[in-house]
Steps between C-alpha positions, in 0.01 A plus 500: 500500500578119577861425628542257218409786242738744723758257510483392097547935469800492732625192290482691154704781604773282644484204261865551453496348871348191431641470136851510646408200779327309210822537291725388789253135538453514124857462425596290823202231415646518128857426555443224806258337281665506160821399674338210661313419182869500329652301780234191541458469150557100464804586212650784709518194798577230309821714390575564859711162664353395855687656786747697239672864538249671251174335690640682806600837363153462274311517834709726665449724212106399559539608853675850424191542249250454753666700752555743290199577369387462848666777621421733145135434651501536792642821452236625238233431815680708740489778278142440441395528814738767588272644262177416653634641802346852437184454394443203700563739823302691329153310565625398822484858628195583388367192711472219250510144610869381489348116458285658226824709300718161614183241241543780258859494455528106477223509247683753323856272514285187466410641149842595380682187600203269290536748215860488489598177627265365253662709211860358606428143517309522143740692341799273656405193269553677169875704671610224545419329192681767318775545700584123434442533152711802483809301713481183289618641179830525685520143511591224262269267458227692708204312281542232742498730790091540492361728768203326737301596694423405863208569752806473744604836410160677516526294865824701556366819387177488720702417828717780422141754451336361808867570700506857314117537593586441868786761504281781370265395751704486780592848393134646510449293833810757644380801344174513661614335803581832586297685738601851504348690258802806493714222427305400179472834399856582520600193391656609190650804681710299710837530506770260592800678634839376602769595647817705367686280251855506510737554236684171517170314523461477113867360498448270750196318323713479154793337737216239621396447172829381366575330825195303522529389109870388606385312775223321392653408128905514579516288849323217392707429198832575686371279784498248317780520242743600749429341849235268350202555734168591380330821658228424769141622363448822674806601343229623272406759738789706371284611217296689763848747550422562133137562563617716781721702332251525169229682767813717629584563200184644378351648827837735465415636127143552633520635849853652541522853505807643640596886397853361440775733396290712278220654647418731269419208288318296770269821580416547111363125482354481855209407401592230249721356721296426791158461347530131485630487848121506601402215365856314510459133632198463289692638191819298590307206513328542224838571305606166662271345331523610197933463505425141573275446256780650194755254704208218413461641124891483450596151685172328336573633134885432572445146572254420240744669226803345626291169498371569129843568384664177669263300357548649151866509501412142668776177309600771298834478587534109485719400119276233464123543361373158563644226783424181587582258799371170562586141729712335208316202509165662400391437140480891371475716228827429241667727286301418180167555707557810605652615173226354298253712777695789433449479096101425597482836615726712273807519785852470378729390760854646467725288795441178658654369742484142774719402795440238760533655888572264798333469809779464780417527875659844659544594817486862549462807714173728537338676776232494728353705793373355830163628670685823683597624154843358471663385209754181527684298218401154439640200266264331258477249253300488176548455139608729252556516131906467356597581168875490331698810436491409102141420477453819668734716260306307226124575595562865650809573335709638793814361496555321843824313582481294819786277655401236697354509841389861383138628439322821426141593571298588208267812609208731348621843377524799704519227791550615836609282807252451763514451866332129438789335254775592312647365218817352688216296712679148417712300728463138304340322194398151482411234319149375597594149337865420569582734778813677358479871657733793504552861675502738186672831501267797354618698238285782446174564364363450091152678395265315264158525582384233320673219749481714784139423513523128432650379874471603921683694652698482160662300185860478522800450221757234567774390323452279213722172692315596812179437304638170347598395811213580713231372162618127626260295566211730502194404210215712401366523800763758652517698175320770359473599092532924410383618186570845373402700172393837397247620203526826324283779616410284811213743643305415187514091555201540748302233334819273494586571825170413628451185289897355588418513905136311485733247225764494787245494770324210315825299495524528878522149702493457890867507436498919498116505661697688823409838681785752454683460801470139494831317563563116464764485757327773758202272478723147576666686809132619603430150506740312688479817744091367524400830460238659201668636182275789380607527192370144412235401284400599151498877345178425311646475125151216484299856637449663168278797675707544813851419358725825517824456324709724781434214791685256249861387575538462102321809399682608126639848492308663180612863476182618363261308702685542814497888427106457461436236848706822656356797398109318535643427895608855542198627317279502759730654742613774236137577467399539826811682585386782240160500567600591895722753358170656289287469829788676740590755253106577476484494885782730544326736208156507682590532822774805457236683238204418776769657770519802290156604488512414868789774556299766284192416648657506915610868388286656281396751788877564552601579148180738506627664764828538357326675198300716763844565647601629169692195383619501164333176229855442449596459889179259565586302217865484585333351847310272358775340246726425804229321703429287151857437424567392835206223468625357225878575459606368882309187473606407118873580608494298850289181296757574214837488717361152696427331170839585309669404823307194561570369135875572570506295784323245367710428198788514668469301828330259319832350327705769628576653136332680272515392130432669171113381496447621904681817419228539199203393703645840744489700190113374453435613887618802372291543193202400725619785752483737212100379405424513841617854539361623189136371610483653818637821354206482229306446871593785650448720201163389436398496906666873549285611199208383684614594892540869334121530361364275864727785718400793271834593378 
């Protein structure tokens, strides 16, 4: 008999071998490559703004994929050639070539990975396909949002293989590396054994835990709110105490074994209780592993809900469906135009309302930080949008009553103060024409949404003789027109809403042709400085294929499309965030059902001997169940605990209060806790079912 025949017999009766390393590759190639076919698409990137928070976290989340699928594979080779081990020994001992057995065994891997790699990448295209199909039904107006495809994401997909190929191989290359053949033979036999744990060593990692989460998410925000200094960057490294404490954490509910007060009890379960001590680091790590990778699932799908949500409950709370801003001198759309625009497409507007803002010069306080981290105060000038305390009561109305030389700052809802500017930032007003300029004294704070958007760092309410006074002089030029209405049933004026902005976009002169940020005075102080204003220059309203209506300084706030350009930016992220969730939540399945069969398998000659020894079923099984529940229940609770903590933290040191929405988004952690838990206990029941029939129970 040929060693290729002998070898394709020793293959059939352990095809579960090489079907489990195929699945790990199958499903690692699959989720790399349908997440990079998601991510390049040319809409998914055209959503994404150049340099912006979701880019970032949208490779980070790439990143995490990659490395976590890495590691899923990785760890699906070492068990394969654990498994070789034997019968690769085997032929050694009876004085076969190793360079011989070492061509066999890369022929043999060589196979699987071009099955299943190939299998992966095909079936990626159509995965993803439907997996965007299936997400844009949540999204209004998602017949625009066409998914493309790219060879840039097969590109992706095929660097990520040949990297995957190269792990596996490097993993062969160190299994028969190895010389001696006992060591083969026994390779699945061997035991790692530690020392005594203690009893406060379990305690001591959950301390870490919560220390290192404080440290790493509470400093930096107190640093810098309180004593305003930014952390260094290794401050990071404080997420290793966490890391340190996770391992602690675990390597106590596997390996410690202390008789404790009851020894009665301790003698009874001897066996359960120390049989994982002989194989402990490789089982805490492995647990590790898998408790980071539930931390990934709940973070990821965290984010990308709390994202979703934002973005759907996104201008909701503004009063105002539809507002307007433009320089006063520009030639826009009147109220007849928009009205007769409104009856074109069947939308009947219930309030309208116009006021006329003025652009003084303010000086004002922010911050800023140096290059050590430090924040300082400085005094700036710019110009900012003024409206009277009547025309205000009339467009939003709030009754505000102002004497003069007062002001109040008009904010968004739910509006928190941040460590940048606050809304007592003014210590004079001007007139850009005549000079006339006072110190005004802040009065508080007024929400509409609607204005709060129109003006940087904010619009502010003056008295109405302030505003007669300080109106002097000043033309067109220095003024800017508001316009304010809302339709019944506004998230059904789609059509409206889409043809009113291209009208108002259409009316645009150079007059409002200005990036966001863009600021008349800023610029004239850049220039007698001599230095470069960068926010100069035109925001491409002539661009009709590049023109994005968020980099516009005049952008109209349109609840309903505003609600869609938010939910399409976060779409990607949202998606991505749940697909990683899918992929850990696999992993973590996989790997602690693989782990399983592993701990049946490792002691199926003890739990015959434990029959032998007159064991009853019910005692072996008993056995069994604890080794199982400790696999999945320690790592779900540790990933479990980090996440709900982590989410905590992060809602609350972010603004340092927790709201009514972040205190629901904690309640969804929850509810994800809950899945989670239920998954891997549908896991464990369906992986002790089959550790029972592999250990002969």
């Amino acid at each position: 008999m040929t060693m290729n025949k002998i070898m394709a017999k020793l293959r059939k009766n352990s095809k579960g071998q090489y079907t489990l390393l195929g699945v790990c590759i199958f499903l690692s190639v699959l989720m790399v490559s349908a997440f990079a076919f998601l991510y390049f698409s040319p809409t998914v990137q055209e959503l994404l703004p150049t340099g912006g928070d979701t880019r970032k976290l949208s490779w980070l989340l790439f990143f995490v994929t990659a490395a976590g699928c890495t590691i899923f594979t990785i760890y699906g080779a070492d068990l394969f050639f654990k498994n070789k081990s034997r019968e690769f020994g085997v032929f050694l001992a009876l004085g076969e070539q190793k360079r011989k057995l070492e061509v066999q065994l890369f022929r043999e891997v060589a196979l699987i990975l071009l099955k299943y790699v190939f299998l992966g990448i095909l079936a990626a295209i159509p995965v993803s396909w439907l997996i965007w199909k299936a997400f844009s039904k949540m999204l209004i107006g998602a017949d625009q949002m066409r998914y493309r495809f790219t060879p840039l994401g097969i590109a992706a997909g095929l660097l990520f293989t040949a990297f995957l190929i190269l792990c596996i191989g490097a993993a062969g290359i160190r299994f028969v590396k190895r010389t001696n053949i006992m060591d083969i033979l026994n390779d699945r036999r061997k035991t790692e054994m530690v020392k005594e744990i203690k009893p406060w060593t379990g305690k001591l990692g959950l301390l870490l835990i919560i220390i290192g989460l404080l440290l790493a998410m509470a400093v930096p925000q107190l640093s810098a709110h309180l004593f305003l200094q930014l952390m260094p960057p290794v401050w990071n490294l404080t997420w290793l105490i966490s890391l340190a404490g996770l391992y602690l954490f675990l390597l106590s509910a596997v390996a410690h074994s202390g008789i404790g007060k009851k020894r009665e009890t301790y003698y009874k379960n001897i066996i359960s209780t120390n049989l994982m001590r002989f194989t402990a680091r490789q089982t805490t790590r492995n647990m590790c592993v898998i408790a980071l990778l539930i931390f990934v699932i709940l973070i990821s799908a965290f984010w990308g809900i709390m994202y979703y949500v934002s973005a759907f409950i996104n201008g909701d709370n503004a009063p105002v469906d539809y507002s307007l801003h433009y320089p006063a001198a520009e030639s826009q759309l009147t109220k007849a135009e928009i009205e007769g625009l409104a009856d074109e497409y069947g939308v009947d507007i219930t309030l309208y309302e116009e006021t006329r803002a003025l652009e003084l010069i303010i000086r004002y306080v922010s911050r800023d930080y140096d290059d050590n981290g430090k924040y300082f105060d400085i005094e700036t000038e710019k110009l900012a949008s003024f409206v009277s305390a009547s025309d205000f009561t009339r467009i939003s109305g709030i009754s505000v009553t102002l004497s003069s030389g007062e002001y109040r700052t008009v904010v968004g809802s739910n509006y928190q103060r941040t460590i940048w500017v606050g809304p007592d930032c003014l210590q004079a007003v001007t007139n850009p024409v005549t000079g006339d300029s006072f110190s005004p004294v802040f009065q508080g704070t007024t929400a509409f949404e609607n204005l709060a958007l129109m003006s940087d760092p904010f619009v502010f309410i003056i008295s109405d003789e302030d505003y007669l006074r300080l109106s002097a002089g000043l033309n067109e030029a220095w003024m800017e027109n508001m316009v304010f209405f809302n339709v019944k049933d506004v998230y059904s004026t789609y059509a409206f809403a889409h043809a009113l902005q291209d009208a108002f976009i259409g009316r645009a002169t150079a007059l409002s042709d200005h990036l966001s940020l863009y600021d008349a005075h800023e610029e004239k102080l850049a220039a007698e400085a001599g230095k470069n204003y960068s926010y100069s220059g035109s925001c491409g309203l002539s661009d009709e294929s590049g023109f994005q209506t968020g980099s516009w300084k005049y952008a109209p706030f349109i609840k309903v499309l505003m609600k869609q350009d938010a939910m399409q930016l976060v779409a990607v992220f949202v998606l991505l965030s749940i697909y990683i969730s899918i992929l850990s939540l696999t992993a973590c399945s996989v790997m602690s059902y693989v782990r399983s069969l592993t701990v049946a398998l490792d002691n199926k000659n003890m739990f015959a001997d434990l029959r032998r020894l007159g064991a009853a079923k019910a005692y072996t099984e008993r056995v069994l169940r604890i080794q199982l529940k400790k696999i999945y229940l320690f790592p779900t609770a540790a990933g479990c605990i980090i996440g709900i903590l982590f989410a905590a933290l992060l809602t609350f040191f972010n603004d340092m209060r927790i709201d009514v929405f972040e205190l629901n988004m904690l309640g969804v952690v929850g509810i994800l806790i809950v899945v989670i838990s239920a998954v891997m206990y549908i896991m464990y029941r369906v992986s002790l079912k089959k550790a029972e029939a592999i250990a002969e129970i």
